[in-house]
C-alpha positions in Angstrom: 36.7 39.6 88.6 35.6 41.4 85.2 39.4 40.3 83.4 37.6 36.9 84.3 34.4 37.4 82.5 36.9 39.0 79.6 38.1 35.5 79.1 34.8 34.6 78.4 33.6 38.3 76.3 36.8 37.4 74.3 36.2 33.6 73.1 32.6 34.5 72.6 33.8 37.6 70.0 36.1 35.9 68.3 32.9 32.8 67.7 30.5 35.4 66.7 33.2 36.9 63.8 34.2 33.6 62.7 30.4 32.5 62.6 28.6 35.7 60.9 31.8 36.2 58.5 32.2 32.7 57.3 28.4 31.7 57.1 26.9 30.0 55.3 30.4 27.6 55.6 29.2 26.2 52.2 33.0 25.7 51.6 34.0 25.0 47.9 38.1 24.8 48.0 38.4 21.9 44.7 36.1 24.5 42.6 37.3 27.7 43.9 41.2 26.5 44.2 41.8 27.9 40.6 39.9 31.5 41.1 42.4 32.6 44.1 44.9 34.5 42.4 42.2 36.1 39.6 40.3 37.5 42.8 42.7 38.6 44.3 44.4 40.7 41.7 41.3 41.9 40.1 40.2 45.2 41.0 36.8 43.6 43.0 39.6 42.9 45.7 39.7 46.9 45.5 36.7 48.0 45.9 34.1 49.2 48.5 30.8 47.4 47.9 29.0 49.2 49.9 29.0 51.1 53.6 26.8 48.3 55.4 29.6 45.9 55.6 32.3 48.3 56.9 29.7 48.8 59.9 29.1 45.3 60.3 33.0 45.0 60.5 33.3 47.5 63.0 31.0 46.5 65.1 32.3 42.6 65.3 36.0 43.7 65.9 34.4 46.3 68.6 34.5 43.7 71.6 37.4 41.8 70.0 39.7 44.6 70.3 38.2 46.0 73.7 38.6 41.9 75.5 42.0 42.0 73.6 43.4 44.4 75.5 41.7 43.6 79.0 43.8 40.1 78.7 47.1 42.1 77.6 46.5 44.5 81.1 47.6 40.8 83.1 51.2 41.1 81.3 51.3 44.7 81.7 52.4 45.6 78.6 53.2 49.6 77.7 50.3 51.0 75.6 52.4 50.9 72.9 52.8 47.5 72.7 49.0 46.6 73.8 48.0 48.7 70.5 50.3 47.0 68.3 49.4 43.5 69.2 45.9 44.0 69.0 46.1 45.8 65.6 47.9 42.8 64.5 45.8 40.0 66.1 43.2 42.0 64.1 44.9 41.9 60.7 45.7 38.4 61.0 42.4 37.0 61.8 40.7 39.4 58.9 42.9 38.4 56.4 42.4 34.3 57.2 38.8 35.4 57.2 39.0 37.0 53.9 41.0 34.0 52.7 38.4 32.0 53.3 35.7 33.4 52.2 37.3 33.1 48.6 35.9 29.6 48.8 32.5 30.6 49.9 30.3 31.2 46.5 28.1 33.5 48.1 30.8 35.2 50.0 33.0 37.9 48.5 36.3 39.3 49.7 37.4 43.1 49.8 40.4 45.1 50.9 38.0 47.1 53.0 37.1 44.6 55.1 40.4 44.1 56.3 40.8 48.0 57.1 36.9 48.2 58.8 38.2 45.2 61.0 41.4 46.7 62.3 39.3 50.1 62.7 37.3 48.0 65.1 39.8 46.7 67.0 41.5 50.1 67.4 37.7 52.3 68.6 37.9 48.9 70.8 41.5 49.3 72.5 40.6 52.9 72.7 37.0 53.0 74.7 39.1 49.9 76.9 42.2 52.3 77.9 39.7 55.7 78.6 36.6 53.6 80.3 38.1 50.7 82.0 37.8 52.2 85.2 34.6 53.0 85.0 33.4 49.6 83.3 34.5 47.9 86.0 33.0 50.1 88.5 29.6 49.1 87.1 30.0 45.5 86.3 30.6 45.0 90.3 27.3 46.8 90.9 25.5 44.7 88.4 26.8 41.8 90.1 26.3 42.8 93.8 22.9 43.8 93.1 21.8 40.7 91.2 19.3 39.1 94.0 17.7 42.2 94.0 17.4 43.3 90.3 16.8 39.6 89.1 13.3 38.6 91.0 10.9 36.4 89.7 8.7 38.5 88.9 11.0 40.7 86.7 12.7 37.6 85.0 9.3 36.8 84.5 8.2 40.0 83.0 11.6 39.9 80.4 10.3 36.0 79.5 7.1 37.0 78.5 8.3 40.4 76.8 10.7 38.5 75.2 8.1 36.4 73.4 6.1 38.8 72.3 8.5 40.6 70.4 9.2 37.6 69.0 5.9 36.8 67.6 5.4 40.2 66.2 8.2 40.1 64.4 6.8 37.0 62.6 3.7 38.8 62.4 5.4 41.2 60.6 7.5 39.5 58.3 4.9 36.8 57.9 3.1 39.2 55.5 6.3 39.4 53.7 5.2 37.2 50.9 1.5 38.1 50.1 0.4 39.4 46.7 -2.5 41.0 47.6 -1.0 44.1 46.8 -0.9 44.3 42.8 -1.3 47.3 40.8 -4.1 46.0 38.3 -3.9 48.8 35.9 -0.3 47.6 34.2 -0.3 46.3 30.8 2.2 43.0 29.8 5.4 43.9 28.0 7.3 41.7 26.1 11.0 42.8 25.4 11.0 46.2 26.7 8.9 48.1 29.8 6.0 50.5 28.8 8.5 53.7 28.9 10.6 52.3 26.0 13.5 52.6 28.4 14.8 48.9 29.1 14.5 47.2 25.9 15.9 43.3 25.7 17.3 41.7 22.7 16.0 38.1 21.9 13.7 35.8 21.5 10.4 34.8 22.7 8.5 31.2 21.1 5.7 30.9 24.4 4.3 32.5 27.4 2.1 31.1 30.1 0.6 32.3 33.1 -1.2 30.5 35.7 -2.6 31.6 39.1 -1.7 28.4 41.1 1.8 26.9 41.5 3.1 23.8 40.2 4.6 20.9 42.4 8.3 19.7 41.0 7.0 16.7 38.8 4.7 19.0 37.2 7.3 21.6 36.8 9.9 19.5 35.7 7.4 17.9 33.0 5.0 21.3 31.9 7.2 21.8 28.7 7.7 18.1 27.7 4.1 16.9 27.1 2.2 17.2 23.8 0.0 20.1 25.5 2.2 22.0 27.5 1.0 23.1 31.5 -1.8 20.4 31.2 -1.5 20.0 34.8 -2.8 23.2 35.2 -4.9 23.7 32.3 -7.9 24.9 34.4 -5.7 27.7 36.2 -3.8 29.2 33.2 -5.4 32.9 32.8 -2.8 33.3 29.5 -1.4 31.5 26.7 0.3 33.3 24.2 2.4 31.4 20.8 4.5 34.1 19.2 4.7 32.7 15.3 4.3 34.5 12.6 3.7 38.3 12.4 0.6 40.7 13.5 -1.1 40.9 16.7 -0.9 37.5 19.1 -3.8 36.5 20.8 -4.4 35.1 24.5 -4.9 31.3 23.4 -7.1 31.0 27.2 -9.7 34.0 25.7 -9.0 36.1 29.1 -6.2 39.1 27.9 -5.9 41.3 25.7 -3.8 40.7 22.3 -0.2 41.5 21.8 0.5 44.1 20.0 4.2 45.7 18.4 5.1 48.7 19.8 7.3 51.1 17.5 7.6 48.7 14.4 7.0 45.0 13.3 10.6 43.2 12.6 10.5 42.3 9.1 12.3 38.9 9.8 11.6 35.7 11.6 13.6 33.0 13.5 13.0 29.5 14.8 14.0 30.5 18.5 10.6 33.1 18.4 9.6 36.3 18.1 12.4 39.0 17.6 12.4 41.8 20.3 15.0 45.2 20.5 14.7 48.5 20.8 12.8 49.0 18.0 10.2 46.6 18.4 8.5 45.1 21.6 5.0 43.6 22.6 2.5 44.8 24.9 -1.0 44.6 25.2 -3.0 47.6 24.5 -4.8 47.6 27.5 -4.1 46.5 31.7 -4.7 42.7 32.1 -5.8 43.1 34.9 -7.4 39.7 35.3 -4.2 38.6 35.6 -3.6 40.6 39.0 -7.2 39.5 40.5 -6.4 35.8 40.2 -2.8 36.0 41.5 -3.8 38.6 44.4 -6.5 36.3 45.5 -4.1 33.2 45.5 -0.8 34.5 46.5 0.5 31.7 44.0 1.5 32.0 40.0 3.7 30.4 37.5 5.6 31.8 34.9 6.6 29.8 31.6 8.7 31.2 29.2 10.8 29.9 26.1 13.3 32.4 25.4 16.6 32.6 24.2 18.9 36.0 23.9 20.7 37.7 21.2 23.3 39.0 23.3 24.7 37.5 26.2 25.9 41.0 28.4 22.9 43.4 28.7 21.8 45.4 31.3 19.3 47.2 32.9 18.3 44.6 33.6 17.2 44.3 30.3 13.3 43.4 30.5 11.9 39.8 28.8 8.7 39.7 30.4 7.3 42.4 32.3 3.5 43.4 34.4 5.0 46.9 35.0 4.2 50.7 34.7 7.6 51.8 34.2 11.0 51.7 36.4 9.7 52.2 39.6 6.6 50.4 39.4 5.7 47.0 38.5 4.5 43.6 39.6 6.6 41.2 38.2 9.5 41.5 35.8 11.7 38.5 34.3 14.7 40.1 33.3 18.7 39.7 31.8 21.6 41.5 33.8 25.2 40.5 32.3 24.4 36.7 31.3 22.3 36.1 34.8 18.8 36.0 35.2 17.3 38.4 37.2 13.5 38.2 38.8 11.2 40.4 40.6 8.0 39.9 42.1 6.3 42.9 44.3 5.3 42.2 47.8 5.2 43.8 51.0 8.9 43.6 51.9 10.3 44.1 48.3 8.4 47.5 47.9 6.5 48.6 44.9 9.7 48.3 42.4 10.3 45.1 43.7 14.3 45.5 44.1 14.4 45.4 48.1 15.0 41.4 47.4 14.8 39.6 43.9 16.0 36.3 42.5 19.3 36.4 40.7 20.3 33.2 39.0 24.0 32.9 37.2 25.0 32.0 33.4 21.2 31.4 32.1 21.8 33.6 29.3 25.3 32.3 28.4 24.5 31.5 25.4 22.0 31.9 22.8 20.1 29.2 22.8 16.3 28.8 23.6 15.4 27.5 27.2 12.1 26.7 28.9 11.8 29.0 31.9 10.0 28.4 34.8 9.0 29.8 37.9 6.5 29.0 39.9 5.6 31.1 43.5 3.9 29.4 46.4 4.2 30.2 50.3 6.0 33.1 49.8 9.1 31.3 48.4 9.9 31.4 44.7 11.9 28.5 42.8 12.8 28.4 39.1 13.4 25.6 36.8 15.6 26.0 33.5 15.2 23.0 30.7 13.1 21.2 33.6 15.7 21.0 36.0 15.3 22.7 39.5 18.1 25.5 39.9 19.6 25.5 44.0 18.2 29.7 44.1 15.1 30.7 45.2 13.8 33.9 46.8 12.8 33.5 50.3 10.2 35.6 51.7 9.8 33.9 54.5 9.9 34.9 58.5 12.8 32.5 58.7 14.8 34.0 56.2 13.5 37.8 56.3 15.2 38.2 59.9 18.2 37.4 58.9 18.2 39.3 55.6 20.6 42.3 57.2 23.5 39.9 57.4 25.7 41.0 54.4 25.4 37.8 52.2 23.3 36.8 49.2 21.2 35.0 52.0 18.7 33.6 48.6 21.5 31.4 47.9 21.8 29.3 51.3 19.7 26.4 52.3 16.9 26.7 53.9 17.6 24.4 56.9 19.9 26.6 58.2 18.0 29.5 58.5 15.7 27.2 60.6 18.2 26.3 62.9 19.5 30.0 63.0 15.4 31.4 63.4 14.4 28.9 66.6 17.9 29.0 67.9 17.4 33.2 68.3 14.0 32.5 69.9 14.3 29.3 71.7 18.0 30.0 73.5 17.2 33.4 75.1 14.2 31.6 76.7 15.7 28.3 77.9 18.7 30.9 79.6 15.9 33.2 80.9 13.7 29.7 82.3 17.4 28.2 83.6 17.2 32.2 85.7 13.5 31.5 86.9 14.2 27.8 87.8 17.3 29.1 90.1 14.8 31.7 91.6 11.8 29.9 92.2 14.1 26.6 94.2 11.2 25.5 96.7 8.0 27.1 94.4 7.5 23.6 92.5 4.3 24.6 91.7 4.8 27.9 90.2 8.1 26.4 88.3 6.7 23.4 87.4 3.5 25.6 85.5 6.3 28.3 84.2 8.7 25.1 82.6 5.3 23.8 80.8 4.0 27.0 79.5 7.5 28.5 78.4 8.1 25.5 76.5 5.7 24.0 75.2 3.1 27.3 74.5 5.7 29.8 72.7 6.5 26.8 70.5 3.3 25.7 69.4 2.6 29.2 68.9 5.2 30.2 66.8 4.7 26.9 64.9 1.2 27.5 64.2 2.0 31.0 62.8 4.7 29.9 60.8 2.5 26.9 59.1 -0.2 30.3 58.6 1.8 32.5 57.1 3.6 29.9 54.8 0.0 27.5 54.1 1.9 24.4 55.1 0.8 22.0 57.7 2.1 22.2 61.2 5.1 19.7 61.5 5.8 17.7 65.0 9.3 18.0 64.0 9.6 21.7 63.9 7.7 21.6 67.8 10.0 19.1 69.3 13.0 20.7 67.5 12.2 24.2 69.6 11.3 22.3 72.9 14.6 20.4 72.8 16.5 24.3 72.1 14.9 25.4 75.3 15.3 22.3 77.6 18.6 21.3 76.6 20.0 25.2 77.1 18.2 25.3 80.4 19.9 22.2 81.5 23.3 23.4 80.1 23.2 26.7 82.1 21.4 25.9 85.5 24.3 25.4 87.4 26.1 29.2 86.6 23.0 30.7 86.8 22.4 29.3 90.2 26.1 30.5 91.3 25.7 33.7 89.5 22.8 34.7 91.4 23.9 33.2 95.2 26.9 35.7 94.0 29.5 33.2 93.9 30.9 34.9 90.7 31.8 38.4 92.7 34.9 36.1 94.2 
């Protein structure tokens, strides 16, 4: 009976590899045709990026390996044999895996992938040829005991338990975004942090700061008008036009001036002010009116023209930065290589901000001035660059903050698929737990009927309403009928096994 079920253990392991491995299937092969050989032969292909993905590995080639050799015990191979072929099932599929993920942009291939995969396979051939016995010993309990253990009331119990963790985990996360949190005693840095320790080399022509986000016609425009950010006029809390030398004054009245810290550069450019490590701007005092209006808002926008004087620092160097020092800060626009890097604190990216940030590729390949802009609203970031929208964004968002363990830049994926990912974890469990309850309560129309109305439709307005809270959106129809259908239409798909599996017709 249980080398039955492996049949199905196995095709569902080898679907959940292939799925969490090759997400988000954003194939590229025209673009990425060329880069095959270059990443493979590079020393990237080498190295261990870090200890989360070996585990990850492991832990998907665990049941792949264990099914593996359940299905080789009907040929009755020697152990021998039964090892090799799963170790080199294993190889095989990790090394297609790693093949293709070469064409994934956000995806990145390693050597050690390949050898955490066949690990997992191996711990999974191993627990299969010591525990088998006793595995199968307790999968025919589970199943003779099913009308027992499986009552209404229980299944019930697990339907509404079930929900509730579900909605505090979007409790949770849904304060993921909020920047309520702001330190209000950092000053504003321009080309350095206050330590002196992460100094940037460029230049800097205009800053602006507003405590409202902009919509993408009035991002896409804010640069190009004769008065720049006139959308938003009323909400800009700083204005700042580096020309010239001396001190630079908040144009809106509300900060502090800039000042040089260490000495004045003796030189100007058309691209802006000059900033290294011997001269940087910073007010002399916290702006903390900046942090009042944000914090009460949850919203800014950030415009910058800058342009760098070296296109591979690190650091990441700082342009702009509402900090203390390294470990402390509230925003910081910075350069890393030729990308740009952005932080913004919040509950789930910690006080330093690096738990998540936005990384975008290539801004700073070249030295050339370009109108930043980034504009933060519903706890989801987007940047512009020259007034076009970039495809990154940092997502802080319940939908995307579940997921965020999966070992992919999960920033750089759209956001429709996290949707489809977030409802289908919530909405599948519960249609398989109502297709349980149906096959229980056959005759209690009543009680079924109430049950199929409030397990649908209640969890998902719920969830909706929280979501369109957490995020200030509206609530959208589409989003309700989208879980509804999840639920139903897995209900419906199931029924008939669950209502075998529980008159016991599996145990023959």
């Amino acid at each position: 009976m249980w080398q039955k079920w492996a049949n199905r253990v196995f095709i569902f392991s080898l679907l959940l590899i292939l799925a969490v491995t090759l997400f988000p299937y954003d194939f590229a092969f025209k673009e990425n045709a060329s880069k095959i050989n270059y990443r493979f032969l590079t020393s990237e292909f080498f190295k261990l990026r870090n200890f989360y993905d070996l585990i990850i590995n492991v832990l998907l080639f665990f049941p792949f390996g264990f099914t593996f050799s359940c299905l080789t015990q009907r040929k009755r191979f020697p152990e021998l044999k039964t090892l090799g072929f799963t170790l080199l099932i294993s190889f095989c599929l990790s090394f297609i895996i790693e093949v293709l993920q070469l064409f994934i942009p956000s995806r990145s291939s390693s050597l050690f992938d390949i050898g955490s995969s066949i690990l997992g396979a191996f711990i999974g051939f191993l627990c299969f040829r010591v525990g088998k016995e006793k595995i199968q010993e307790a999968t025919l309990n589970l199943v003779r005991s099913n009308k027992s253990f499986l009552s209404i009331k229980k299944l019930t119990a697990a339907f509404i338990g079930y929900i509730l963790l579900i909605f505090i985990m979007t409790l949770v996360w849904q304060d993921a975004g909020n920047l309520s949190g702001w330190n209000q005693t950092f000053p504003l840095s321009l080309g350095n942090e206050p330590t002196g320790t992460r100094p940037w080399k460029g230049y800097i022509s205009e800053l602006y700061i507003a405590n409202k986000a902009v919509s993408d016609q009035e991002a896409e425009s804010a640069f190009s008008s004769e008065v720049p950010f006139s959308a938003i006029k009323k909400d800009l809390v700083a204005v700042y036009q580096l020309t010239g030398t001396g001190s630079y004054p908040d144009l809106t009245g509300h900060l502090p001036d800039l000042s040089w810290r260490e000495n004045s550069p003796t030189t100007q450019d058309q691209r802006g002010v000059s900033l290294d490590s011997n001269h940087w701007l910073e007010t002399k005092s916290s702006v903390a009116l900046i942090t009042q209006k944000i914090a009460a808002t949850s919203e800014f926008t950030l415009g910058a023209v800058v342009a760098t004087a070296d296109t591979m620092q690190h650091g990441p160097a700082r342009i702009i930065s509402l900090s203390a020092d390294d470990e402390n800060r509230n925003f910081t626009l910075g350069q890393k290589g030729a990308n740009l890097v952005f932080r913004v604190r919040t509950p789930a990216t910690g006080k330093n901000a690096t738990s998540y940030q936005l990384n975008v590729p290539d801004v700073f390949g070249d030295t050339n001035n370009h109108q930043l802009l980034l504009t933060y609203k519903g706890s989801i970031l987007q940047i512009y660059i020259d007034g076009v929208k970039q495809p990154y964004s940092l997502k802080l968002i319940p939908e995307v903050m579940t997921f965020q363990l999966l070992p992919f830049d999960a920033n750089s994926i759209n956001l429709g698929i996290y949707k489809i990912l977030y409802y289908g974890l919530i909405f599948i469990p519960l249609g398989l737990c109502l297709a349980l309850i149906r096959a229980k309560a056959r005759g209690k129309v009543i009680f079924y009927a109430l049950l199929l109305c409030g397990g649908i439709l209640v969890p998902a307005l719920i969830l909706e309403v929280m979501l369109a809270t957490g995020t200030q959106r509206a609530i959208r129809l589409e989003n309700l009928l989208f879980s509804m259908a999840l639920a139903v239409s897995t209900m419906l798909i199931v029924k008939r096994w669950a209502e075998s599996w529980l008159r016991g017709e599996i145990a023959a």
